[in-house]
N, C-alpha and C positions, 0 to 999 in steps of 0.2 A: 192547253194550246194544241191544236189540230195541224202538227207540220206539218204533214201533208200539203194541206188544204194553203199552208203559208209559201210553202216552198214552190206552187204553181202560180201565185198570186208574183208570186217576188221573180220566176221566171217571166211572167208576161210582160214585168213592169221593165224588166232588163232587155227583153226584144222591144218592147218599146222606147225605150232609151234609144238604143241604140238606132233603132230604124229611122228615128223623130231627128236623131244627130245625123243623119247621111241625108237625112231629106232637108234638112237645113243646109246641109254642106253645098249640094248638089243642083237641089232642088229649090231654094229659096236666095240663095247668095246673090242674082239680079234684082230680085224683084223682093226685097225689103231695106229698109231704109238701116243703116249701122246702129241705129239704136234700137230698133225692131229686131236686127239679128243679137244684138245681146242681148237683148231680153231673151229669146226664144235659146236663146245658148245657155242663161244663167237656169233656165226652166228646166233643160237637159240634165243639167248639171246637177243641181237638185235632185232632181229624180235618180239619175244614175248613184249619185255618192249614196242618198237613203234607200236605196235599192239594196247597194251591197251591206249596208249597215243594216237593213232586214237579214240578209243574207246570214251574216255574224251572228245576229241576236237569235233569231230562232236553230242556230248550232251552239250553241251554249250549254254545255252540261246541266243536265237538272239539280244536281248538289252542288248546282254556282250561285244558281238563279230562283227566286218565285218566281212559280209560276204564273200568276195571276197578273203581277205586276210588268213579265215581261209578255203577256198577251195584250196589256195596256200600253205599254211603249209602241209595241209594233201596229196597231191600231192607230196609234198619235201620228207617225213617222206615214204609214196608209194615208190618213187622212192631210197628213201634210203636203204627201205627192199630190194628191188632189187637189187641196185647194192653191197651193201656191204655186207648184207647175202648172195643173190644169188652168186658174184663171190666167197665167204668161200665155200659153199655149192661147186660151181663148184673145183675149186681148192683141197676140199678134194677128191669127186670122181674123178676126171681126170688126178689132181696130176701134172696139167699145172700151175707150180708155176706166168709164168704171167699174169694170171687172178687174184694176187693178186696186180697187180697195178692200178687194177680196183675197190679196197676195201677202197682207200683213197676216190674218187669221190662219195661214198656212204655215207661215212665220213660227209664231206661236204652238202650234200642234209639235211643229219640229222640235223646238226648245223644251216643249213638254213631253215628248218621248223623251228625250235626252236626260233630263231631271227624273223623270221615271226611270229609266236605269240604274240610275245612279241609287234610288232605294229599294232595286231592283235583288242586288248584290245579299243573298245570303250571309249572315255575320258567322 
Protein backbone atom coordinates (compact mmCIF):
# COMPACT_ATOMS: atom_id res chain seq x y z
CA UNK A 1 0.00 0.00 0.00
CA UNK A 2 1.45 3.33 -1.23
CA UNK A 3 0.73 5.76 1.95
CA UNK A 4 1.76 8.36 0.51
CA UNK A 5 -0.21 8.30 -2.29
CA UNK A 6 -3.41 7.36 0.23
CA UNK A 7 -2.63 9.92 2.66
CA UNK A 8 -3.02 12.80 -0.15
CA UNK A 9 -6.16 11.01 -1.60
CA UNK A 10 -7.71 10.95 1.98
CA UNK A 11 -6.49 14.78 2.45
CA UNK A 12 -8.40 15.88 -0.73
CA UNK A 13 -11.38 13.89 0.24
CA UNK A 14 -11.42 15.68 3.75
CA UNK A 15 -11.11 19.38 2.17
CA UNK A 16 -13.63 18.33 0.17
CA UNK A 17 -15.92 17.29 2.88
CA UNK A 18 -15.63 19.95 4.38
CA UNK A 19 -15.86 22.65 1.77
CA UNK A 20 -19.00 20.61 0.17
CA UNK A 21 -20.38 20.96 4.14
CA UNK A 22 -19.97 24.99 4.33
CA UNK A 23 -21.30 25.22 0.77
CA UNK A 24 -24.45 23.34 1.85
CA UNK A 25 -24.62 25.28 5.04
CA UNK A 26 -24.25 28.68 3.32
CA UNK A 27 -24.43 28.24 0.15
CA UNK A 28 -27.38 26.02 -0.60
CA UNK A 29 -29.76 26.38 2.56
CA UNK A 30 -32.33 28.67 0.30
CA UNK A 31 -32.39 27.19 -2.73
CA UNK A 32 -32.87 23.40 -2.05
CA UNK A 33 -35.75 21.72 -1.02
CA UNK A 34 -35.35 19.91 3.06
CA UNK A 35 -35.17 16.78 1.54
CA UNK A 36 -32.60 17.69 -1.04
CA UNK A 37 -30.54 19.29 1.79
CA UNK A 38 -30.51 15.85 3.57
CA UNK A 39 -29.66 14.04 1.05
CA UNK A 40 -26.66 16.42 0.25
CA UNK A 41 -25.95 16.25 4.21
CA UNK A 42 -26.21 12.50 4.39
CA UNK A 43 -23.60 12.54 1.28
CA UNK A 44 -21.26 14.83 3.39
CA UNK A 45 -21.61 12.67 6.07
CA UNK A 46 -20.61 9.70 4.32
CA UNK A 47 -17.84 11.01 2.97
CA UNK A 48 -16.45 12.73 5.98
CA UNK A 49 -16.97 9.54 8.60
CA UNK A 50 -14.93 7.08 5.47
CA UNK A 51 -12.66 9.80 5.09
CA UNK A 52 -11.31 9.66 8.63
CA UNK A 53 -11.78 5.80 8.72
CA UNK A 54 -9.23 6.01 5.55
CA UNK A 55 -7.39 8.12 7.70
CA UNK A 56 -7.25 5.08 10.72
CA UNK A 57 -6.88 2.25 8.33
CA UNK A 58 -3.85 3.39 6.33
CA UNK A 59 -2.11 4.27 10.08
CA UNK A 60 -2.39 0.95 11.12
CA UNK A 61 0.79 -0.79 12.06
CA UNK A 62 1.95 -3.25 9.57
CA UNK A 63 2.17 -6.28 12.32
CA UNK A 64 -1.71 -5.52 12.74
CA UNK A 65 -2.83 -5.59 9.40
CA UNK A 66 -2.30 -7.44 5.67
CA UNK A 67 -1.45 -5.68 3.77
CA UNK A 68 -3.12 -6.55 0.69
CA UNK A 69 -6.30 -6.80 2.24
CA UNK A 70 -6.08 -3.52 3.92
CA UNK A 71 -5.17 -1.84 0.38
CA UNK A 72 -8.73 -3.63 -0.54
CA UNK A 73 -10.78 -2.12 2.28
CA UNK A 74 -9.58 1.34 1.49
CA UNK A 75 -10.22 0.89 -2.26
CA UNK A 76 -13.88 -0.33 -1.18
CA UNK A 77 -14.50 2.71 1.39
CA UNK A 78 -12.56 5.15 -2.13
CA UNK A 79 -14.95 3.59 -4.22
CA UNK A 80 -17.87 4.09 -1.77
CA UNK A 81 -17.20 7.79 -1.47
CA UNK A 82 -17.72 7.77 -4.94
CA UNK A 83 -20.44 6.13 -5.75
CA UNK A 84 -22.84 6.82 -2.97
CA UNK A 85 -21.73 10.49 -2.10
CA UNK A 86 -20.92 11.26 -5.58
CA UNK A 87 -24.37 10.08 -7.09
CA UNK A 88 -26.28 12.23 -3.65
CA UNK A 89 -23.90 15.03 -4.72
CA UNK A 90 -25.01 14.29 -8.53
CA UNK A 91 -28.63 13.75 -7.83
CA UNK A 92 -28.89 17.10 -5.78
CA UNK A 93 -27.33 19.34 -8.48
CA UNK A 94 -28.86 17.71 -11.58
CA UNK A 95 -31.97 16.57 -9.94
CA UNK A 96 -31.67 13.24 -12.27
CA UNK A 97 -33.49 11.20 -9.57
CA UNK A 98 -31.68 7.88 -11.31
CA UNK A 99 -28.62 8.55 -10.15
CA UNK A 100 -29.91 7.48 -7.08
CA UNK A 101 -29.93 3.84 -7.94
CA UNK A 102 -26.49 4.21 -8.04
CA UNK A 103 -26.36 5.10 -4.14
CA UNK A 104 -27.26 1.41 -3.08
CA UNK A 105 -23.79 0.10 -4.94
CA UNK A 106 -21.94 2.72 -2.96
CA UNK A 107 -23.80 1.19 0.01
CA UNK A 108 -22.22 -1.97 -0.70
CA UNK A 109 -18.44 -1.03 -1.41
CA UNK A 110 -18.81 0.56 2.15
CA UNK A 111 -20.16 -2.64 3.91
CA UNK A 112 -17.43 -4.31 1.94
CA UNK A 113 -14.60 -2.33 3.12
CA UNK A 114 -15.74 -2.95 6.54
CA UNK A 115 -15.97 -6.91 6.14
CA UNK A 116 -12.53 -6.52 4.55
CA UNK A 117 -11.21 -5.30 7.58
CA UNK A 118 -12.44 -7.34 9.58
CA UNK A 119 -10.26 -10.27 7.70
CA UNK A 120 -7.98 -7.78 7.48
CA UNK A 121 -6.73 -8.21 11.27
CA UNK A 122 -3.51 -10.44 11.45
CA UNK A 123 -4.07 -13.62 13.90
Amino acid sequence: MNKQLWIKIIALSGATSVALGAFAAHGLADSLSLKMMATFRTAVLYQFLHTIALLGLVSLPEQLIISNRQALTAKSWLLGIVLFSGSLYGLVFSGISALGMITPLGGLAFISGWLLLFTAVKK
